[in-house]
TORMI-722967 format. One record per residue: x, y, z of N, C-alpha, C in turn. Coordinates in steps of 0.2 Angstrom, whole numbers. Example, Ala and Ser with C-alpha at 12.3 -4.5 7.8 and 13.67 -1.06 7.14 Angstrom:
% residues 2
SITE,n.x,n.y,n.z,ca.x,ca.y,ca.z,c.x,c.y,c.z
SITE,66,-28,39,62,-22,39,66,-16,39;
SITE,64,-11,35,68,-5,36,64,0,39;
END
This chain:
% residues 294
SITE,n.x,n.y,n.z,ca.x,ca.y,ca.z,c.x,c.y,c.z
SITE,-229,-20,331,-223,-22,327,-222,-29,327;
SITE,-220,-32,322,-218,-39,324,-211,-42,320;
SITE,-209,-48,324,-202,-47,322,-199,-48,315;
SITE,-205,-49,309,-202,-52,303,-201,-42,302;
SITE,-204,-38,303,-203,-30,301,-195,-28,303;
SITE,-194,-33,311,-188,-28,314,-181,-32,310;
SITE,-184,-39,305,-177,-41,303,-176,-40,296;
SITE,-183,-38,291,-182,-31,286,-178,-25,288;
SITE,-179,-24,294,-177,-16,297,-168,-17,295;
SITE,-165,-23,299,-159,-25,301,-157,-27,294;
SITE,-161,-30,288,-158,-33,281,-156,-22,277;
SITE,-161,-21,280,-163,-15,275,-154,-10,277;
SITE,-154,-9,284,-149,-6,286,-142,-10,283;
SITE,-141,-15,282,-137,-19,281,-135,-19,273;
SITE,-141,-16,270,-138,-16,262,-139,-9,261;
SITE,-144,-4,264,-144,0,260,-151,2,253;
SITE,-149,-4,251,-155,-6,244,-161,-9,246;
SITE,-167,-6,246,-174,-11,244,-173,-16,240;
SITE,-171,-15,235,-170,-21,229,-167,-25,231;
SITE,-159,-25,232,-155,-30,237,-157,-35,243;
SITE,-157,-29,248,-164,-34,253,-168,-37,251;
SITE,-174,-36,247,-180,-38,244,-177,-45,242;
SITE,-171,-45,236,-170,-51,235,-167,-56,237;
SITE,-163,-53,244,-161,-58,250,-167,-60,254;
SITE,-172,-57,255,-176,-58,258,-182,-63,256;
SITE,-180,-64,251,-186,-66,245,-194,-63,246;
SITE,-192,-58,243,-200,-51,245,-199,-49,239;
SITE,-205,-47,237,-205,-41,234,-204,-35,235;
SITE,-201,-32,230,-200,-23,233,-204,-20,235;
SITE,-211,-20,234,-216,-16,237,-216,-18,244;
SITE,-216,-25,243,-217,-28,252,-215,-26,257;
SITE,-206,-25,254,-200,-25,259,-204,-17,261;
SITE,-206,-12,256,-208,-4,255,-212,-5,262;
SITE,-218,-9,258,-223,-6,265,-223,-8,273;
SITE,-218,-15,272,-215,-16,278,-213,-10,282;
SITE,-206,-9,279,-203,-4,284,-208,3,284;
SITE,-213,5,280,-218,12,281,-222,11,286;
SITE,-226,3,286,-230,2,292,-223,3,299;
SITE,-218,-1,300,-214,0,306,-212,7,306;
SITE,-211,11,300,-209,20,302,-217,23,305;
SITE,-221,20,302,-232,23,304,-231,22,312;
SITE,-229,16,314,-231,13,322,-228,18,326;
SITE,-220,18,325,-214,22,328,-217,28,328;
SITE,-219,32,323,-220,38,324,-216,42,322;
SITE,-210,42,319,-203,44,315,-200,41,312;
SITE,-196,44,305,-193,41,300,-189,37,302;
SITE,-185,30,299,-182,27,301,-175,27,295;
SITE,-176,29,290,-172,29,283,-175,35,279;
SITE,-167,39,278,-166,45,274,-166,41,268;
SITE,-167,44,262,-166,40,256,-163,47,252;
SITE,-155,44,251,-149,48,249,-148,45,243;
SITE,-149,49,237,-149,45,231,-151,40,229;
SITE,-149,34,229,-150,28,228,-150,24,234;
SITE,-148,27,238,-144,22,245,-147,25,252;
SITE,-152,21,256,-156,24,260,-151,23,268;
SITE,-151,28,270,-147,28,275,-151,28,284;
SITE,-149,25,288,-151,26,295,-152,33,296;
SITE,-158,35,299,-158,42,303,-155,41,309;
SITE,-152,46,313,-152,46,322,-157,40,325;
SITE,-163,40,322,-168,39,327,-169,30,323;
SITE,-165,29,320,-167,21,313,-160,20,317;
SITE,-154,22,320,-147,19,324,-151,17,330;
SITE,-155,19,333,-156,20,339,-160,10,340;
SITE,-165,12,334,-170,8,336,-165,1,330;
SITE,-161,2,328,-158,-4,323,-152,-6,331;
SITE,-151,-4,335,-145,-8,339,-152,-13,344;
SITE,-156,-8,345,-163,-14,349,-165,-20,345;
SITE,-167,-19,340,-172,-22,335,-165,-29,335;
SITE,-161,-27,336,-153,-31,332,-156,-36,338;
SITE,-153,-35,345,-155,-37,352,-161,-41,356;
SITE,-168,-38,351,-177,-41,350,-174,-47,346;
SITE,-170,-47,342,-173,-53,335,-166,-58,339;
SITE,-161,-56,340,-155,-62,344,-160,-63,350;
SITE,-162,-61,353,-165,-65,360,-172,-69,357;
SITE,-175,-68,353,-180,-72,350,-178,-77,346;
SITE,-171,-78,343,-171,-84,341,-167,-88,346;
SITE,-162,-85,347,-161,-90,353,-165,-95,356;
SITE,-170,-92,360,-177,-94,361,-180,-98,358;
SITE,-182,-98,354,-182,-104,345,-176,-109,345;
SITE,-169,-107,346,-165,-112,346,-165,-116,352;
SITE,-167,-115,355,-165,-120,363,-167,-126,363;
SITE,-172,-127,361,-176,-133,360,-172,-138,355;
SITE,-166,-135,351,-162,-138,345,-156,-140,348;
SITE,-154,-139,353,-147,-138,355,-149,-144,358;
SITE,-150,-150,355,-149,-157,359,-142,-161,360;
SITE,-139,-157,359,-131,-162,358,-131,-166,351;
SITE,-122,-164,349,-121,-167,341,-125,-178,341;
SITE,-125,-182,348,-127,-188,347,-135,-188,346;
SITE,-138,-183,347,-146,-184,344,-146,-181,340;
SITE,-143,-175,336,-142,-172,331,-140,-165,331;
SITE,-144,-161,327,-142,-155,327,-143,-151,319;
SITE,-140,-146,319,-139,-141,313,-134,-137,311;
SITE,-129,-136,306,-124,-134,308,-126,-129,300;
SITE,-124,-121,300,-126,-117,293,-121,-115,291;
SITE,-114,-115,288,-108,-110,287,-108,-107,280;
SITE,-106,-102,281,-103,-100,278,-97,-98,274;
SITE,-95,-98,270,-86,-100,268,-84,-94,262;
SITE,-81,-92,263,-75,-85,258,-72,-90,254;
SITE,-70,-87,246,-67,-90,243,-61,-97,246;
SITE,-57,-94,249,-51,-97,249,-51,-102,256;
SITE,-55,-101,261,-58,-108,266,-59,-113,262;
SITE,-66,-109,258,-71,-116,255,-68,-121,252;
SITE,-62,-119,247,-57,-122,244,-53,-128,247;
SITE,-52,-124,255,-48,-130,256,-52,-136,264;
SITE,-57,-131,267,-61,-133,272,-68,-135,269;
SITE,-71,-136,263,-77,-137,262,-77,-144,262;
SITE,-74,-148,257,-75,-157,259,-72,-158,263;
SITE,-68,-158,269,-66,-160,271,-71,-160,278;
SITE,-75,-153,280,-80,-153,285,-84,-157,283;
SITE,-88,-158,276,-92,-162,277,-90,-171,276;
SITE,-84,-172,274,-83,-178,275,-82,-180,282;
SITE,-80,-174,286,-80,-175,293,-86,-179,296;
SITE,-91,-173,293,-99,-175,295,-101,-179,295;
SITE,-101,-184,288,-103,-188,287,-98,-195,289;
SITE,-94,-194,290,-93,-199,295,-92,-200,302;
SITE,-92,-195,305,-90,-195,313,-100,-194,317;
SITE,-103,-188,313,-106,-186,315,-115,-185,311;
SITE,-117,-193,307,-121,-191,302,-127,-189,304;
SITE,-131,-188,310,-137,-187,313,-137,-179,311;
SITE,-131,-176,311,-131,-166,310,-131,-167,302;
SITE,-138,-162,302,-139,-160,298,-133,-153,295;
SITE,-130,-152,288,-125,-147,288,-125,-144,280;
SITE,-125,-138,281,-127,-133,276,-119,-129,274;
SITE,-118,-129,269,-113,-123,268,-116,-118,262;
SITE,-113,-114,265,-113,-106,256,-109,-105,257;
SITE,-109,-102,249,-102,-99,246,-106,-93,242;
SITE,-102,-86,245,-105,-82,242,-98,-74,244;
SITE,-98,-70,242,-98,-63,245,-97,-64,250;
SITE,-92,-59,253,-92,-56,260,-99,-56,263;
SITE,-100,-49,258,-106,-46,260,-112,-47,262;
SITE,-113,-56,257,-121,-56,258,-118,-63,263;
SITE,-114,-65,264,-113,-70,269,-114,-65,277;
SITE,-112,-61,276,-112,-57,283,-120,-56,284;
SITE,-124,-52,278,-130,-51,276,-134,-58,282;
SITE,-130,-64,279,-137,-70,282,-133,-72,289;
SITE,-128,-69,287,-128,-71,298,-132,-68,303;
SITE,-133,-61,299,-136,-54,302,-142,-58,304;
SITE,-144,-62,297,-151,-64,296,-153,-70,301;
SITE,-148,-73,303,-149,-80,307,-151,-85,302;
SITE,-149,-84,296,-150,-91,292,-141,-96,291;
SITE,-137,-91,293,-132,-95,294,-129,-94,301;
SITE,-126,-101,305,-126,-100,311,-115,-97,312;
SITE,-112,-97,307,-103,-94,307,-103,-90,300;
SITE,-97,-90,300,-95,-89,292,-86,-90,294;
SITE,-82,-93,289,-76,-93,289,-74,-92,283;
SITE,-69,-85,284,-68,-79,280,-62,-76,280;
SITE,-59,-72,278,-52,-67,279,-54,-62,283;
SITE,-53,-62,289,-55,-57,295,-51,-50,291;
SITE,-46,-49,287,-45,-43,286,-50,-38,280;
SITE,-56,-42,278,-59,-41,274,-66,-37,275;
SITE,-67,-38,282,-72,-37,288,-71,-30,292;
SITE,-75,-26,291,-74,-20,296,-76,-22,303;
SITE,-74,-17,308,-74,-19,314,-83,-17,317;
SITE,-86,-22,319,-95,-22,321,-96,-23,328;
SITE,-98,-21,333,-99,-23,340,-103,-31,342;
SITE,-108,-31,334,-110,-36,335,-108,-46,332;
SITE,-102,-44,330,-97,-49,329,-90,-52,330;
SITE,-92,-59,333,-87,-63,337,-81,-65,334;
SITE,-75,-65,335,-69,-66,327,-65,-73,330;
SITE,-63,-79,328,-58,-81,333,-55,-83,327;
SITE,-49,-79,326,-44,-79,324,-40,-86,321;
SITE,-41,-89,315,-39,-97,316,-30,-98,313;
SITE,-28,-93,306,-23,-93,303,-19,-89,298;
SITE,-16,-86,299,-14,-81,293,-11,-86,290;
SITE,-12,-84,281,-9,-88,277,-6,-83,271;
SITE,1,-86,267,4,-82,261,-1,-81,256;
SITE,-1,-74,254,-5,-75,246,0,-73,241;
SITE,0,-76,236,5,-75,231,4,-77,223;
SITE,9,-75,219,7,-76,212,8,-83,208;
SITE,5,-88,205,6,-96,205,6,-94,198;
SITE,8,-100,194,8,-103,188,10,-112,189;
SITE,8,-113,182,10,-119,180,15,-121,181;
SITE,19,-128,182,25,-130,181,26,-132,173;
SITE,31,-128,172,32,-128,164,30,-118,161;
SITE,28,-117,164,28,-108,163,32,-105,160;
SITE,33,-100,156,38,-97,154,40,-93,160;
SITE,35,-93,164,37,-89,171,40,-92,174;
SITE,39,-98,176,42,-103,181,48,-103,179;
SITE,53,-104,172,56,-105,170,63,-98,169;
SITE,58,-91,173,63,-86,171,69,-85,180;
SITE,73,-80,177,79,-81,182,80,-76,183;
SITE,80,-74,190,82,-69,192,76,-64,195;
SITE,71,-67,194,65,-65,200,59,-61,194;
SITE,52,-63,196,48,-60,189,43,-51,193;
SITE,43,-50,187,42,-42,188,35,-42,185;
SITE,31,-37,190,23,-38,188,23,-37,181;
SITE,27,-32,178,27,-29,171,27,-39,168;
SITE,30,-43,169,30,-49,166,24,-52,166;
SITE,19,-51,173,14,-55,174,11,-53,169;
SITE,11,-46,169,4,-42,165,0,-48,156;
SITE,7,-50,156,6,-51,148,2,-60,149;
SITE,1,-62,151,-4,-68,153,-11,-66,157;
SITE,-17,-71,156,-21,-70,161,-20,-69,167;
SITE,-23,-66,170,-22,-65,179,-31,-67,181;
SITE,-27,-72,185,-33,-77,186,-36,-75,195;
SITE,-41,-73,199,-41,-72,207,-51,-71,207;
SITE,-50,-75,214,-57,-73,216,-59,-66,220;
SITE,-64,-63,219,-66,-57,223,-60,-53,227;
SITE,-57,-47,226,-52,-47,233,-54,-40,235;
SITE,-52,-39,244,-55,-34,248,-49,-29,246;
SITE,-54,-24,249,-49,-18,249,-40,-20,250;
SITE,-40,-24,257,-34,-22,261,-29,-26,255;
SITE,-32,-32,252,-25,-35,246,-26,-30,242;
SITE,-32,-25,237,-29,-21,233,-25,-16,234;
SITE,-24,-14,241,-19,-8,241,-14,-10,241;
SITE,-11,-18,246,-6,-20,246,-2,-20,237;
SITE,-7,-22,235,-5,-25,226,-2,-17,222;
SITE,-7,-13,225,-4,-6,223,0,-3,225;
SITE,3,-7,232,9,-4,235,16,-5,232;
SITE,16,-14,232,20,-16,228,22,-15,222;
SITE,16,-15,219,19,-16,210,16,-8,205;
SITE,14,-2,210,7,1,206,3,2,205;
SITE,-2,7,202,-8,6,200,-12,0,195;
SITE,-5,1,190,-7,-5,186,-9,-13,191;
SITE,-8,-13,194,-8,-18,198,-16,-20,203;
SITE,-17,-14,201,-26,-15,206,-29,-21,204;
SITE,-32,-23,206,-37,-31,203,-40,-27,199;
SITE,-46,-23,199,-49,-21,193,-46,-18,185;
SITE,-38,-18,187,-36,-18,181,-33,-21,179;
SITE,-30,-28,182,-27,-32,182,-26,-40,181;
SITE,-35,-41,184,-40,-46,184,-41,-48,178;
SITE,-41,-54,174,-46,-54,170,-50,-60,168;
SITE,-46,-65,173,-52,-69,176,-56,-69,182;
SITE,-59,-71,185,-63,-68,191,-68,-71,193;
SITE,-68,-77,197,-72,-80,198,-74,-81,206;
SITE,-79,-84,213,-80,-85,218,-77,-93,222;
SITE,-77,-97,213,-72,-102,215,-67,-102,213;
SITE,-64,-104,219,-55,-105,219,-54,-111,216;
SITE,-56,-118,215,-55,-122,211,-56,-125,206;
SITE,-60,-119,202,-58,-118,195,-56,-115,194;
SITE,-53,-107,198,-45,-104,194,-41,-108,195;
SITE,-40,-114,202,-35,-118,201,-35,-121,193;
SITE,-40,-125,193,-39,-129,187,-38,-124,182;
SITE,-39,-118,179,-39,-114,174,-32,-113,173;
SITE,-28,-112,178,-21,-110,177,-16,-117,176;
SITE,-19,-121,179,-14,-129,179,-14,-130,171;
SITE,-20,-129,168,-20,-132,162,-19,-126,156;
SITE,-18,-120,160,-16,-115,154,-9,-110,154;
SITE,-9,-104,151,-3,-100,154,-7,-95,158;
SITE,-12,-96,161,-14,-91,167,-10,-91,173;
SITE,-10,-84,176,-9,-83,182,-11,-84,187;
SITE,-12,-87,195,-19,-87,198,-15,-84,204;
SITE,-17,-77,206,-17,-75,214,-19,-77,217;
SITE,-19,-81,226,-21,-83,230,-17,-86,234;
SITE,-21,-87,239,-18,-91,247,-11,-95,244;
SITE,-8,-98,244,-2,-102,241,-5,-110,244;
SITE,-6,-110,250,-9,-118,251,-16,-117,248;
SITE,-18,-116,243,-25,-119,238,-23,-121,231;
SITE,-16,-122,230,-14,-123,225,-7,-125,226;
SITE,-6,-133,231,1,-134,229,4,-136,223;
SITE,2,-139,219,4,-141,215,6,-137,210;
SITE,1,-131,209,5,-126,206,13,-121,208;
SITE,18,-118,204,23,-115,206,23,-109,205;
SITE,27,-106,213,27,-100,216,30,-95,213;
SITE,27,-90,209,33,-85,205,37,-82,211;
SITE,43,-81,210,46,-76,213,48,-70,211;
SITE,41,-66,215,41,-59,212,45,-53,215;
SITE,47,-48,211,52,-43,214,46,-39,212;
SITE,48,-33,218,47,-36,226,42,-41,226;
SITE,43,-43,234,39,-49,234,31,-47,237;
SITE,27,-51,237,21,-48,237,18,-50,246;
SITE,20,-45,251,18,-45,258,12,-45,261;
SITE,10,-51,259,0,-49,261,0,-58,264;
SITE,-6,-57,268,-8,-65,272,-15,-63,270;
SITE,-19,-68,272,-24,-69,273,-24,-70,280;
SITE,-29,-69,284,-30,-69,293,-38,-73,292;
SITE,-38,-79,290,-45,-82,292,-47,-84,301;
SITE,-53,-84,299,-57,-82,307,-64,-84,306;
SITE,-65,-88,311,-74,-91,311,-78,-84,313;
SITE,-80,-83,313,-85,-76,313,-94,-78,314;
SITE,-95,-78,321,-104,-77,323,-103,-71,326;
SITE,-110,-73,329,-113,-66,333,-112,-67,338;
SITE,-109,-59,342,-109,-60,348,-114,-62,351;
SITE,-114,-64,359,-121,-64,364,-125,-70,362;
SITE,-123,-73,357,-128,-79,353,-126,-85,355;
SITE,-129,-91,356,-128,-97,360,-128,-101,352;
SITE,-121,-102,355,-117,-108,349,-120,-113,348;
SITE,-119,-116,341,-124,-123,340,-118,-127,341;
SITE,-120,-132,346,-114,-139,348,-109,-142,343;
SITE,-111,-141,335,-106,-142,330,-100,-137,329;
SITE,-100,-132,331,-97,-128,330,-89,-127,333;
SITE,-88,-132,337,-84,-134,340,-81,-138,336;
SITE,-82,-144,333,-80,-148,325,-75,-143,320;
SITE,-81,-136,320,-78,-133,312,-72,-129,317;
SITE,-72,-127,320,-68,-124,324,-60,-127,324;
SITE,-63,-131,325,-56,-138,325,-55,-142,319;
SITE,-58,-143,313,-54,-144,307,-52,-138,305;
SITE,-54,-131,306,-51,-128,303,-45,-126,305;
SITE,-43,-126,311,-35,-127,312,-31,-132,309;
SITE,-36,-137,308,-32,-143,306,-30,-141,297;
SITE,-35,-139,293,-34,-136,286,-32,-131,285;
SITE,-32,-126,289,-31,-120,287,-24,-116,288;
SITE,-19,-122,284,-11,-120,284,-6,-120,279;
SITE,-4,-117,280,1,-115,273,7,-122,272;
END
């Protein structure tokens, strides 16, 4: 076996879909197929049930996916060591960013870089929980900074906790909304765009709690984008409503909704555990305290 199969194995487990991995992986679907059929040939036992549409770990594909996890972080490590020259000879830094970070951490790290630190080399994405998590799994990004409450709990992932922040409902100044008295009723919002980037479960319940069903994002949503500043921008210059963090749109005004809407975001830098940190990461660590406040 070799370790490009066992980090197939580790993408495969991680999405469930050939197709999906395939395309994170840049392979083809047959590829990614005979991959993991040659690793189930070697092993001598199946490694993935294939349950409808969605292939599932066996007993014996948990067993050999917690090692294989263990084979491929100690082999890149090993691969990293020789990189970890300290941020004054250079380095690499690969992040990750969830909507509402990137928004308000993304230029500000790289202005960081390029001026304190230009020898590091520095890479951000902007993508989905899911496939952000996908490429940490994968070691092509070395963090991610994210709403740790959007994350399930993984043995294999470090959290440190940087900020809880208000999320709430903004308009323009000059709003009919802005302008109403006595507190706005979602029944009020509903009748203008509702403008938000992807949200996890934990804000849809909250949103359900509050105001109803009518209130879930899938019904409620009807702009929907991964950048938060251009629903900033979308709502500044129209009568959209934009949900989100309240520090990614000061300029915008705060409805005051009855009731009010009790939800934080909780962002957290997120690597792997047991994995030897890249010297930069001490930087993002520290602006993002510094940006990431209400």
């Amino acid at each position: 076996m070799t370790l490009v199969q066992l980090r197939h194995l580790i993408s495969l487990a991680a999405t469930g879909s050939f197709s999906a991995s395939a395309q994170a992986l840049h392979l083809t679907q047959p590829a990614l197929s005979r991959s993991i059929r040659a690793l189930e040939d070697e092993l001598g036992m199946p490694l993935f049930d294939r349950v409808g549409r969605r292939n599932e770990l066996t007993p014996f594909g948990q067993q050999v996916l917690q090692r294989a996890r263990q084979v491929v972080l100690d082999a890149d490590d090993l691969r990293d060591t020789g990189r970890l020259t300290g941020l004054a000879q250079g380095g690499e830094l690969r992040v990750g960013m969830g909507s509402g970070p990137g928004a308000m951490l993304m230029t500000p790290l790289l202005m960081r870089m390029a001026k304190r630190h230009p020898k590091v080399r520095v890479a951000v994405a902007r993508a989905h929980t899911d496939l952000l998590l996908q490429a940490l799994r994968a070691r092509t990004l070395d963090a991610l900074v994210l709403d740790a409450l959007s994350l399930k709990p993984a043995p294999d992932l470090k959290l440190d906790t940087i900020r809880e922040m208000r999320g709430v409902f903004m308009c323009r100044p000059g709003h009919p909304l802005a302008r109403r008295k006595g507190g706005v009723r979602f029944a009020d919002v509903q009748r203008y765009p509702v403008a938000s980037t992807p949200l996890s479960d934990p804000v849809a319940t909250a949103l359900v709690e509050a105001y109803g069903p009518q209130a879930h994002p899938s019904a409620c949503v009807t702009l929907q984008c991964e950048e938060l500043p251009s629903l900033v921008e979308v709502a500044r210059k129209s009568d959209a409503v934009l949900l989100a963090i309240r520090a990614a749109a000061p300029e915008l005004v705060e409805l005051d909704m009855r009731p009010a809407l009790r939800r934080v975001a909780r962002f957290a830098v997120v690597t792997l555990a047991r994995r030897t940190e890249a010297p930069a990461l001490g930087i993002l660590r520290e602006l993002a305290a510094e940006c990431l406040r209400d």
